[in-house]
Structure formats: C-alpha cells, structure tokens
ZADREN-664575 format. One line per field, with one value per atom (N, C-alpha, C): residue number from 1; x, y, z. Coordinates in steps of 0.1 Angstrom, whole numbers, plus 5000, padded with zeros to 4 digits. Example, Ala and Ser with C-alpha at 12.3 -4.5 7.8 and 13.67 -1.06 7.14 Angstrom:
% residues 2
n = 1:1:1:2:2:2
east = 5132:5123:5132:5128:5137:5129
north = 4943:4955:4967:4978:4989:5000
up = 5078:5078:5078:5071:5071:5079
END
This chain:
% residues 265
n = 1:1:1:2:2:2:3:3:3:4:4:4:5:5:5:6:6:6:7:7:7:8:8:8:9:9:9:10:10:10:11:11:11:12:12:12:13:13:13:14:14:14:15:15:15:16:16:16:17:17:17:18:18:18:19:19:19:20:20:20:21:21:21:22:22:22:23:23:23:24:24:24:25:25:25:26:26:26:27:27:27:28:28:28:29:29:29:30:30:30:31:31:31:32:32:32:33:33:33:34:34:34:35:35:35:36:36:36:37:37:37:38:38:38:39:39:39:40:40:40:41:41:41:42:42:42:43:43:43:44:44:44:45:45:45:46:46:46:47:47:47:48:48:48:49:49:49:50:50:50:51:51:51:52:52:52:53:53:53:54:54:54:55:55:55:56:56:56:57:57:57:58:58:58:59:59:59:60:60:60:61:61:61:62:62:62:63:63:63:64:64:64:65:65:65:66:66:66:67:67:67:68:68:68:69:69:69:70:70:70:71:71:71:72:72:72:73:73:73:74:74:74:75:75:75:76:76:76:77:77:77:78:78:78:79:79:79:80:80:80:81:81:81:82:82:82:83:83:83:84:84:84:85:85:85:86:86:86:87:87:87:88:88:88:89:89:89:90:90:90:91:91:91:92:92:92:93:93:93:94:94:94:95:95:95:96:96:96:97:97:97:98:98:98:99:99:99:100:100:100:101:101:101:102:102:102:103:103:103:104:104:104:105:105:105:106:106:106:107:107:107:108:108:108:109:109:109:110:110:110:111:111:111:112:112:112:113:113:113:114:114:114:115:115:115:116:116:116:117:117:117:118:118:118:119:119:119:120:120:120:121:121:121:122:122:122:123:123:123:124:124:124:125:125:125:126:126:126:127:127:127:128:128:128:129:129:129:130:130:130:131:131:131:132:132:132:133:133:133:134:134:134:135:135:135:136:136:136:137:137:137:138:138:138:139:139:139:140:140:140:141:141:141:142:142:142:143:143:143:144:144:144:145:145:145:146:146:146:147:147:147:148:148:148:149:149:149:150:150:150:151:151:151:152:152:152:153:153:153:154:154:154:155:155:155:156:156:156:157:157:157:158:158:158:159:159:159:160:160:160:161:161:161:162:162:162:163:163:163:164:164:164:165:165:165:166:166:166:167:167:167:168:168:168:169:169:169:170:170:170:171:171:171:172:172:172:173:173:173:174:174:174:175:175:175:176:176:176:177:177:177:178:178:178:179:179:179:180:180:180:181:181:181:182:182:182:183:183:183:184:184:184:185:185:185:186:186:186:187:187:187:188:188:188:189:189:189:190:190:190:191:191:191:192:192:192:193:193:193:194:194:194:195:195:195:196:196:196:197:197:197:198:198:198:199:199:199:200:200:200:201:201:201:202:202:202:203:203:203:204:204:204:205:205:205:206:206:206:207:207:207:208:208:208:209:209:209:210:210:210:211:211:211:212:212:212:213:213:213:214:214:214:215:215:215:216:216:216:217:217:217:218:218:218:219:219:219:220:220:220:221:221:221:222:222:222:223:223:223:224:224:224:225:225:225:226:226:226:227:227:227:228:228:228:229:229:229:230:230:230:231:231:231:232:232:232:233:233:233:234:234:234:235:235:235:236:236:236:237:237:237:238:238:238:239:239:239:240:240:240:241:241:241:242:242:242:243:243:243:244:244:244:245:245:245:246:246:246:247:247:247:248:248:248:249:249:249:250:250:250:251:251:251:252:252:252:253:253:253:254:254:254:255:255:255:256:256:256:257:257:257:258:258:258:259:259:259:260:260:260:261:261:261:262:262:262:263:263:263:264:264:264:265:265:265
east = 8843:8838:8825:8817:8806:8802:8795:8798:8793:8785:8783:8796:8805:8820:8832:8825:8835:8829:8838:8837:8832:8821:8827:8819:8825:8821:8819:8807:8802:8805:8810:8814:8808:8806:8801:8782:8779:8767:8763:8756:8753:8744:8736:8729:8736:8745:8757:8755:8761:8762:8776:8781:8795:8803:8810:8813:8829:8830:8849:8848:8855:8860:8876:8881:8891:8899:8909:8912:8927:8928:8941:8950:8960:8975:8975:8987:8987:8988:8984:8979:8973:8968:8961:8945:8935:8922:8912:8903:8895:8893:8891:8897:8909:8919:8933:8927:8911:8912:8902:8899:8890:8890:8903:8905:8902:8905:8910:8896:8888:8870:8866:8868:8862:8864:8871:8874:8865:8854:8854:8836:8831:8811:8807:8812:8804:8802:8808:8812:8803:8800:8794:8805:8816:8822:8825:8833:8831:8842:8846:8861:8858:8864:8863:8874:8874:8889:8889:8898:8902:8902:8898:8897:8909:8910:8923:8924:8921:8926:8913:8920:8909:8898:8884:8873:8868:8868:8863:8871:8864:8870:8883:8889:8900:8894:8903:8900:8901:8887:8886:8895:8899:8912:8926:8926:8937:8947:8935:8943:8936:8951:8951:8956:8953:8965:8958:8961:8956:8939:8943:8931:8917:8916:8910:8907:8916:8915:8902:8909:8903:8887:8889:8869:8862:8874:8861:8861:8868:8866:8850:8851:8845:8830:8831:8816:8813:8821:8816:8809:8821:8809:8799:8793:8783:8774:8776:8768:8757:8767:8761:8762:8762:8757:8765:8780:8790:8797:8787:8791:8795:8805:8817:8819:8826:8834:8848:8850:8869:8878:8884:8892:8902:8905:8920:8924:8935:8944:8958:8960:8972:8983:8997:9000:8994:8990:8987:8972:8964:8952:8956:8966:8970:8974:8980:8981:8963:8954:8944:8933:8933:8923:8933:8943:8955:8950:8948:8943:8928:8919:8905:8904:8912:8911:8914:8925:8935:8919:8909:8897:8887:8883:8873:8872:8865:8867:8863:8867:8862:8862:8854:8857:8866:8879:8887:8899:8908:8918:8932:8932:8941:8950:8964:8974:8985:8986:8991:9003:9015:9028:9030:9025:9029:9031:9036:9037:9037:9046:9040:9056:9063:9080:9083:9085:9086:9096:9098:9109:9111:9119:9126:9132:9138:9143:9133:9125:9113:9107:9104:9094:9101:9111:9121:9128:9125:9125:9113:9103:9091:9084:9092:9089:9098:9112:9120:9114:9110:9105:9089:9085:9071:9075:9085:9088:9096:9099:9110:9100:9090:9082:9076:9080:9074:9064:9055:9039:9035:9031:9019:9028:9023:9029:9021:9025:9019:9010:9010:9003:9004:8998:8998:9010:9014:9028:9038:9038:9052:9050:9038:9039:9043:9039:9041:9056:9061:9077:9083:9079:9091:9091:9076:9078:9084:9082:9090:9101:9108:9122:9130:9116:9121:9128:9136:9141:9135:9125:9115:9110:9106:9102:9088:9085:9074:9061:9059:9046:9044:9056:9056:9051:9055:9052:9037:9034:9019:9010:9015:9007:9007:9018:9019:9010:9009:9005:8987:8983:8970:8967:8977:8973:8976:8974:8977:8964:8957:8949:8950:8942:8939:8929:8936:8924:8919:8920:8905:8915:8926:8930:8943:8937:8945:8963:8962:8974:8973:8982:8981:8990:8978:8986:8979:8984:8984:8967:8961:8947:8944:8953:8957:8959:8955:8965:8976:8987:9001:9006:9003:9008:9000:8989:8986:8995:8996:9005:9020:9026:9036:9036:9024:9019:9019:9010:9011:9025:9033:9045:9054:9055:9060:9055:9040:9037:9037:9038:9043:9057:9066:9081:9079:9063:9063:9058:9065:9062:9049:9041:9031:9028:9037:9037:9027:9030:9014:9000:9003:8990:8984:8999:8994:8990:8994:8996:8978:8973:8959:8948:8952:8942:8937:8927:8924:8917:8912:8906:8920:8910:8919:8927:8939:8948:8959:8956:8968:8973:8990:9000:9002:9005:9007:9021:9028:9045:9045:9051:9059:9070:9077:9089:9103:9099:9109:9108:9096:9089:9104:9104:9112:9102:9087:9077:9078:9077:9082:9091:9099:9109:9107:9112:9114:9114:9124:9125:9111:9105:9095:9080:9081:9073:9074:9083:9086:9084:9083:9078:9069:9057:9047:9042:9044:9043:9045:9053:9058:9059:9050:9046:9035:9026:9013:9001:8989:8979:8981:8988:8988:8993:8984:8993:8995:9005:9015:9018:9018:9021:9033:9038:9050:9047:9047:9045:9057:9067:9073:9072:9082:9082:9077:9073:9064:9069:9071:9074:9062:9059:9051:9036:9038:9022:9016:9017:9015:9001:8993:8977:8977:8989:8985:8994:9005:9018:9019:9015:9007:8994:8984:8972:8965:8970:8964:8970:8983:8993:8985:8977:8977:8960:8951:8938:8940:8948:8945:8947:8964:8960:8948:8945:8934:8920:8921:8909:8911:8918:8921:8922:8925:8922:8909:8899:8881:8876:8879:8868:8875:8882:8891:8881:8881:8871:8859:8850:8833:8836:8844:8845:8847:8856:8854:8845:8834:8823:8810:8812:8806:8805:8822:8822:8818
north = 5298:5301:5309:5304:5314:5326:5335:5350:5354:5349:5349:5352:5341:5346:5353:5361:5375:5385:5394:5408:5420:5424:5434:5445:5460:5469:5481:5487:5497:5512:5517:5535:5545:5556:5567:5565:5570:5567:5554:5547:5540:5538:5547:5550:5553:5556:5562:5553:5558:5542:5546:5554:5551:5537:5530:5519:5518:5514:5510:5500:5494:5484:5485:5482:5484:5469:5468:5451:5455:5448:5454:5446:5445:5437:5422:5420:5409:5413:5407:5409:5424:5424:5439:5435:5447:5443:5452:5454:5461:5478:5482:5490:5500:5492:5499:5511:5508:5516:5526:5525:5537:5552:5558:5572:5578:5565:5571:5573:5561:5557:5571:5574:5588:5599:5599:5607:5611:5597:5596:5596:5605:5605:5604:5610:5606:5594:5582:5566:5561:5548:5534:5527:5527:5517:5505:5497:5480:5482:5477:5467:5460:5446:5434:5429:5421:5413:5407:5398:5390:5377:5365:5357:5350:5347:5343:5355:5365:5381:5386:5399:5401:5398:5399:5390:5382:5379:5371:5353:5349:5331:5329:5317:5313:5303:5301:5294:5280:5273:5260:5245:5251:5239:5244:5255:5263:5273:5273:5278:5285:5299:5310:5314:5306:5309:5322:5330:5338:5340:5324:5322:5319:5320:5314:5328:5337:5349:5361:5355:5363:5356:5345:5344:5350:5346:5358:5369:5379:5390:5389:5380:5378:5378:5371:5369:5378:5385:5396:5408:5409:5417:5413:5402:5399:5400:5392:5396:5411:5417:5435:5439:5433:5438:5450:5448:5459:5465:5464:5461:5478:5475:5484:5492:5485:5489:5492:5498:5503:5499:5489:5478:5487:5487:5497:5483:5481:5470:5476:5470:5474:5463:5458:5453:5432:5428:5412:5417:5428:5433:5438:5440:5446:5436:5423:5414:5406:5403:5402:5406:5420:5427:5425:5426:5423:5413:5397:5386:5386:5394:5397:5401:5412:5424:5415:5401:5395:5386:5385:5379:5386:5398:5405:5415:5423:5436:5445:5461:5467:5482:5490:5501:5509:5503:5508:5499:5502:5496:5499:5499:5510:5498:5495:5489:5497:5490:5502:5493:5497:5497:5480:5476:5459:5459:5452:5450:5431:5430:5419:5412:5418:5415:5409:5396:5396:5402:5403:5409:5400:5393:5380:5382:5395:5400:5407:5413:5421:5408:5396:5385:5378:5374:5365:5378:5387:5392:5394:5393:5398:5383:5369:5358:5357:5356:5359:5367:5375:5386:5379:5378:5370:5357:5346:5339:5341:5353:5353:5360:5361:5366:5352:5346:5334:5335:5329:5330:5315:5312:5317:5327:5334:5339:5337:5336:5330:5334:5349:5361:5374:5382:5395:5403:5400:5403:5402:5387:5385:5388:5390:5398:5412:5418:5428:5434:5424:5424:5424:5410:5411:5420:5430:5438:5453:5450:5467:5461:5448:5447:5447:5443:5441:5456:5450:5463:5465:5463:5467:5478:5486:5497:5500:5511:5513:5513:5519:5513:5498:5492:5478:5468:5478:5470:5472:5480:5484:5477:5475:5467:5453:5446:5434:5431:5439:5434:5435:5443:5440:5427:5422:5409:5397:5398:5389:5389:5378:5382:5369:5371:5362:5349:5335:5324:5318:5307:5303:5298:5295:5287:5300:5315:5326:5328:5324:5327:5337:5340:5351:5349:5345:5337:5346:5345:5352:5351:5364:5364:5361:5365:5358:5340:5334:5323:5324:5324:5326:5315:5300:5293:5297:5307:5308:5321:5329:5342:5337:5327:5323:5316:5308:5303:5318:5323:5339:5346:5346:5349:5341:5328:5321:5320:5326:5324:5338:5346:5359:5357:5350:5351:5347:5341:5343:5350:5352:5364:5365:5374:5376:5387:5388:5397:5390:5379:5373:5373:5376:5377:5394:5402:5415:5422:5416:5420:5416:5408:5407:5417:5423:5434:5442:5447:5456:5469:5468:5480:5493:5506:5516:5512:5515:5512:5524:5527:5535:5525:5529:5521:5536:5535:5541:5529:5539:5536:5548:5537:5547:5550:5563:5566:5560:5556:5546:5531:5530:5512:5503:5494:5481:5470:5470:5462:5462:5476:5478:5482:5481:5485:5495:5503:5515:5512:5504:5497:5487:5484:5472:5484:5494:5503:5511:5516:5526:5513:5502:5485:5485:5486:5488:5498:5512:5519:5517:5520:5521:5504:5495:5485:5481:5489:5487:5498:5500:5512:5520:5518:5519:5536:5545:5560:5552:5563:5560:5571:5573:5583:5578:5582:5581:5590:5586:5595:5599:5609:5612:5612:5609:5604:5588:5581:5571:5559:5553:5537:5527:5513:5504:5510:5514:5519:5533:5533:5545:5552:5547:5551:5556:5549:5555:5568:5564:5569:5586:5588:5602:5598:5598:5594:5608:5622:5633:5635:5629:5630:5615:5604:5590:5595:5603:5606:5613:5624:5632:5618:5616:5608:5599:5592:5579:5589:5601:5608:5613:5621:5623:5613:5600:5587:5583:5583:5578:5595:5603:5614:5613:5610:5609:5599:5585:5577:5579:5585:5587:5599:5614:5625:5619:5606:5599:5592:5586:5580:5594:5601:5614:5618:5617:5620:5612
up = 9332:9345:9345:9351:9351:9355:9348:9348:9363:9371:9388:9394:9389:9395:9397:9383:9387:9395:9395:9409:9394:9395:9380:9388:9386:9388:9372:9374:9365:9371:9366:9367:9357:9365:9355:9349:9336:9331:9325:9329:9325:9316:9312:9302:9287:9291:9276:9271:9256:9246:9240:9250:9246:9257:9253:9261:9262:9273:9275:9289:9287:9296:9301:9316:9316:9324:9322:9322:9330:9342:9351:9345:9352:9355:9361:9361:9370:9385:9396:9409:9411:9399:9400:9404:9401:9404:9403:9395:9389:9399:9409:9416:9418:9407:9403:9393:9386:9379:9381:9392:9398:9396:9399:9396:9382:9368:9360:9353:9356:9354:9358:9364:9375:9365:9356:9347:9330:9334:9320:9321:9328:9331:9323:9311:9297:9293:9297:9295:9303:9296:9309:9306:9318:9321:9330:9327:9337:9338:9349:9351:9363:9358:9365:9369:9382:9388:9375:9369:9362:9374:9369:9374:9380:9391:9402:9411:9406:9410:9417:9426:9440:9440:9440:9445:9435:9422:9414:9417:9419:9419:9415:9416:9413:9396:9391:9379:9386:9381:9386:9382:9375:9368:9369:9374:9373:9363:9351:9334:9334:9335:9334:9323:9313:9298:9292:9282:9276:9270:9266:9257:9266:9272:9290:9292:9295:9299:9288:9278:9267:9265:9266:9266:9280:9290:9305:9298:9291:9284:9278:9265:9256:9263:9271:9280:9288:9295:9300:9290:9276:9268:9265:9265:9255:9268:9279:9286:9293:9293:9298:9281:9268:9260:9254:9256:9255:9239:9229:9215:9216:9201:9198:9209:9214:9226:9229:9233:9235:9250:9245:9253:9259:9269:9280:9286:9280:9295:9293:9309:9316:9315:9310:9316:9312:9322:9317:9312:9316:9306:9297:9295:9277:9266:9275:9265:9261:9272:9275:9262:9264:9254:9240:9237:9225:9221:9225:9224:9214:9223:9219:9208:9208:9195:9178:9182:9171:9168:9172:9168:9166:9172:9170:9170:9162:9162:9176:9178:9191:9182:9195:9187:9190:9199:9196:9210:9210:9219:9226:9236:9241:9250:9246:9252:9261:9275:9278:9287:9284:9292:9288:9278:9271:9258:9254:9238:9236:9224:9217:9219:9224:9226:9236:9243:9253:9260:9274:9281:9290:9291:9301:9310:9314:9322:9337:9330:9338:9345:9334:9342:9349:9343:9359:9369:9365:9383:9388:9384:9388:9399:9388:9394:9411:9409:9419:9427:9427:9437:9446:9435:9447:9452:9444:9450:9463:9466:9483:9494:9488:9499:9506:9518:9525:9531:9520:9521:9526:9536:9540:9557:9560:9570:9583:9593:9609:9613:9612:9620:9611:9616:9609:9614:9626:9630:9621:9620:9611:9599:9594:9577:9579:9587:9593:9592:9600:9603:9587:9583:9564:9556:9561:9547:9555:9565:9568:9571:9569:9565:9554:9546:9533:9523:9517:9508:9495:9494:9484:9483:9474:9474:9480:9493:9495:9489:9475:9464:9462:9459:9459:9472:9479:9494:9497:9495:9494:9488:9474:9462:9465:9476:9474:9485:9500:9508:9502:9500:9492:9489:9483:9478:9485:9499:9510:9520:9522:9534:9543:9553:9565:9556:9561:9557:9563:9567:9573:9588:9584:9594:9605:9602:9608:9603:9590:9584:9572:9566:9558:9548:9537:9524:9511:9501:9488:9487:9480:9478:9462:9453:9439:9440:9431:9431:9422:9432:9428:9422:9419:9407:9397:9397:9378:9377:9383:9382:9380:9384:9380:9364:9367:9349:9337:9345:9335:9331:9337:9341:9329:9331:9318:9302:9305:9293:9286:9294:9290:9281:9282:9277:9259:9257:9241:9236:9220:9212:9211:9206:9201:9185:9181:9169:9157:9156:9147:9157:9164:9167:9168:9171:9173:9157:9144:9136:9128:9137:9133:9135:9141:9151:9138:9136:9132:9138:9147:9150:9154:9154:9160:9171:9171:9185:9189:9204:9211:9217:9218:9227:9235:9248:9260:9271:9267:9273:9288:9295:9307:9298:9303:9300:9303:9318:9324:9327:9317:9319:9314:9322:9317:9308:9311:9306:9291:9288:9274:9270:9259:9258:9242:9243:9238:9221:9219:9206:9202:9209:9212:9204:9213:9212:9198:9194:9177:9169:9168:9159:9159:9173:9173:9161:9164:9160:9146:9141:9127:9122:9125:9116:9119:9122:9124:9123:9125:9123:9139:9148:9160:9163:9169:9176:9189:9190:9205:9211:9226:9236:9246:9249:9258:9268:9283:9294:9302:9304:9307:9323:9326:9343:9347:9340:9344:9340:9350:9351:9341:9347:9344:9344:9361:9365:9359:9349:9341:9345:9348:9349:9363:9374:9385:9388:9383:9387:9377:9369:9362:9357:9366:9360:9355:9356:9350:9331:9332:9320:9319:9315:9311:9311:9315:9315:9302:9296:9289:9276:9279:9266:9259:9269:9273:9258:9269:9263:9255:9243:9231:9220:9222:9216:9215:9226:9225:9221:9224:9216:9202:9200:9182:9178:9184:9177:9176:9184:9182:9172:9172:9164:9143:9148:9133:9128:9137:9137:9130:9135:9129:9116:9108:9103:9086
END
C-alpha cells in the first residue's frame, strides 16, 4: 500500500536522532499513543494507524496477515529515514514490530501485553464480542441505545464506539474493517516462538498484571529463554500504557535511556 495512505503522526523533537516508533492494537489507532509520546521530548517519534485501522486506508485486497503488516512497518522506516530505531507495540503492534525485529535489526524493542503463545481463549471472545454488536446500525439513536444497554464494560464501550462512524448512506458501521480484524484474530491463534527466538536486538516485555493477553507463564519463557528484561505492571489489565500509563512511562523509559547509556559506553 502506498505510503500516501497511511495516517502517521510525528511527536516531540524532531530533530533528535534518537528514534522510536509506536505501533497500536487491534481497532486501536496511532492516537492511543499520545499521552505516553508526550512523555518522551527528547525523542522524534511516529505512530501510524496501521492499515484497515482509523484514518489510514483499508488494505486493498484485504490481507491483513502479519507479513503485510510488517512491510507497512518496514516502509514507513525507511521512508522518514528511521534507522536504529526502537520499536514499542501494543498488543497486534507487538506481534507486528516482533515480526520485523525476527528479520531485522532495531535499536531496540519493546513488546508490550503479547507474546509468542497463543491464547485462544482471549481471541474467541474477543471475536464473539464484536461479532454481537449489529453493525451496521440505522441511526445514531439506535447505536446509541445498544451500547447503553449493553453489559459491557464502560472503557470498552467507549473504545468500541470510536470505531464506528456514519457512511455515506447515514448508517453507522465499523470504521476498521472488521473481516481483516476477524482475519487478524485467527491468525493470532499461531505460535510464534520460532520466530520470536530470531530476534536479536535488545528486548523489554511489559505485562499487565491482570492481562489475559499474556499469560504469566508465557511471559517467565519469554524471559528466561531469551535476551529479553521484563516488567510486570501491577494493577493493569491488557491496556497497560493507558490504564497505568505513569507506572508503563517509567518502565518504557528506563529500557531506551539503558540502550543510548550502552551505546556510550
């Protein structure tokens, strides 16, 4: 897909020649990572929709597979020129930048609330759940109505309606396309340990404490069979970056001043 059609935004100095890129979730969107960017002025950073996801195009064939994913990475570095650079994904951006890293080096890579394990449980409810939301909806009324009926949790409710707008014809249907997010969703359920076992650069893993995405055991494997530090955030579900983003800024930052401080030395 041509680099015209992503959404990508730049934060902080842009003059720095320290570099980080930050890569969302699924039905997430470069904007999720705003607060945490805000944190980091010493950096020139990007983060971009991911393609299907808020304003960047939909994939014109429809393949959303990994490897698809991981060259709009690839070309967005090379384009803005982003060499040794330090990859942050969230989530389907953690498998994302994971992908990148098992081919090319970075200067560093921060996985955050994913691993290499699948979890079958988290993605078939995750599928179930978007699938019972009856999209396309009539009016803004009746979206209105489902979700203050729905028994979903208020954050959720929040996050999802984001990802719904008005189209052309005054209905209110998914702003993602929801068959590659379903695609992503299944292809999520394979392993990736040969691939995570390629990586070489420096790597932090970053776990919610209460995440189902990763699972606890998934995460000490990580750890202890690979070059990888790891942080656990206490209180924190999936959405780790938002949900304690002062406890997920500290970590974030003690990992990138660790790598330029070794570059020093």
């Amino acid at each position: 897909m041509d680099i015209s059609k992503f959404h990508i935004k730049h934060y902080s100095d842009k003059n720095s020649k320290k570099k980080m890129i930050f890569v969302h979730g699924l039905l997430g969107a470069s904007n999720n990572w705003g607060p945490v960017a805000q944190e980091f002025q010493d950096f020139h950073i990007l983060a971009y929709d991911q393609r299907g996801h808020g304003r960047s195009a939909w994939s014109p064939d429809h393949d959303y597979s990994l490897q698809v994913l991981s060259k709009d990475l690839k070309q967005i570095i090379q384009t803005h020129a982003f060499s040794d650079v330090i990859l942050v994904g969230h989530s389907l951006g953690a498998r994302v930048v994971q992908n990148y890293a098992s081919q090319f080096q970075c200067k560093g890579l921060v996985l955050v609330d994913m691993g290499p394990e699948p979890e079958p449980q988290s993605s078939n409810q995750t599928t179930l759940m978007l699938k019972s939301i009856p999209t396309p909806f009539s009016s803004h009324k009746e979206m209105t109505e489902f979700f203050n009926n729905s028994l979903l949790e208020p954050s959720l409710k929040a996050f999802l309606r984001m990802n719904i707008k008005a189209n052309d014809q005054g209905q209110y249907d998914w702003r993602v396309d929801i068959q590659g997010a379903y695609d992503i969703l299944e292809e999520g359920l394979n392993s990736r340990w040969d691939e995570f076992k390629k990586i070489v650069s420096s790597c932090l893993v970053i776990r919610g404490e209460n995440s189902k995405h990763l699972a606890q055991a998934t995460y000490q494997k990580m750890i202890a069979e690979h070059f990888c530090s790891g942080e656990v955030i206490p209180g924190a579900g999936h959405w780790v970056h938002h949900e304690k983003k002062d406890e997920f800024t500290k970590a974030l930052r003690g990992f990138v001043d660790g790598l330029f401080l070794e570059s020093k030395l």
